[in-house]
C-alpha positions as CSV (number, residue, x, y, z in Angstrom):
1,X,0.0,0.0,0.0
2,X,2.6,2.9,0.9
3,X,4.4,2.2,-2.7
4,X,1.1,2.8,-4.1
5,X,-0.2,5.8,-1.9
6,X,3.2,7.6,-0.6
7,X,3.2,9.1,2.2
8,X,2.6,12.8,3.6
9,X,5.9,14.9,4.9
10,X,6.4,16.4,7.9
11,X,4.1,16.4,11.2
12,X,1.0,14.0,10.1
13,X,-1.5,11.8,11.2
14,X,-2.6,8.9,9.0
15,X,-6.1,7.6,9.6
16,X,-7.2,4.7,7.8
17,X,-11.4,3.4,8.3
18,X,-12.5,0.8,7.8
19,X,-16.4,0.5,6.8
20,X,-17.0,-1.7,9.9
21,X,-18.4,-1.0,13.5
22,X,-16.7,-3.2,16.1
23,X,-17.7,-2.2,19.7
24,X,-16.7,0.9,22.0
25,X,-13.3,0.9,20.1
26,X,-9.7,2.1,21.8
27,X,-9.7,5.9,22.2
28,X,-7.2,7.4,19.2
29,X,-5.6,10.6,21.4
30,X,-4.9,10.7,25.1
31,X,-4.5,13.6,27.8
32,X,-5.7,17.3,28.0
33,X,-8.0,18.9,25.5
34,X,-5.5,20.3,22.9
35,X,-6.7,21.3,19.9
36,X,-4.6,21.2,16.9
37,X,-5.6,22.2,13.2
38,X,-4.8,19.7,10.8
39,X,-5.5,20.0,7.1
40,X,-6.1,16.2,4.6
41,X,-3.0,16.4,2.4
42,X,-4.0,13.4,1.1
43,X,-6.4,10.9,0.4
44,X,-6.6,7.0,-1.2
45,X,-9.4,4.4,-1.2
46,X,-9.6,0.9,-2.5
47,X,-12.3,-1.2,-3.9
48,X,-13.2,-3.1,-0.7
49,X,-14.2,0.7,1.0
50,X,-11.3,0.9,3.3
51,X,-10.0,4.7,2.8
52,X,-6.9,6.5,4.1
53,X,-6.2,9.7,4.9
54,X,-3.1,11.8,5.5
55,X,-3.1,14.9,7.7
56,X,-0.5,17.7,7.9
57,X,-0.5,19.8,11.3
58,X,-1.2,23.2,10.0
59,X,-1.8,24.8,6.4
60,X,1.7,25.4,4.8
């Protein structure tokens, strides 16, 4: 997959979902209420529905 879809530079977060509800799930972020602004730098999906997404802290 990464050959395929690269990957995004510099401070990111990758999410990938899945089309699937499994339970209360595991919680993705931990601590204090930060916010952060993140903008999708990029985005991929495949034909079975699972998409990925690339976010870049900031706007550049």
């Amino acid at each position: 997959m990464s050959s395929t879809l690269g990957s995004a530079p510099g401070p990111a977060v990758t999410v990938k979902s899945y089309p699937v509800v499994a339970g209360a799930g595991i919680p993705v972020f931990g601590g204090e209420f930060d916010p952060t602004a993140f903008h999708v730098s990029r985005r991929g999906s495949f034909p079975n529905d699972v998409t990925i997404t690339w976010f870049t802290r900031g706007r550049s």
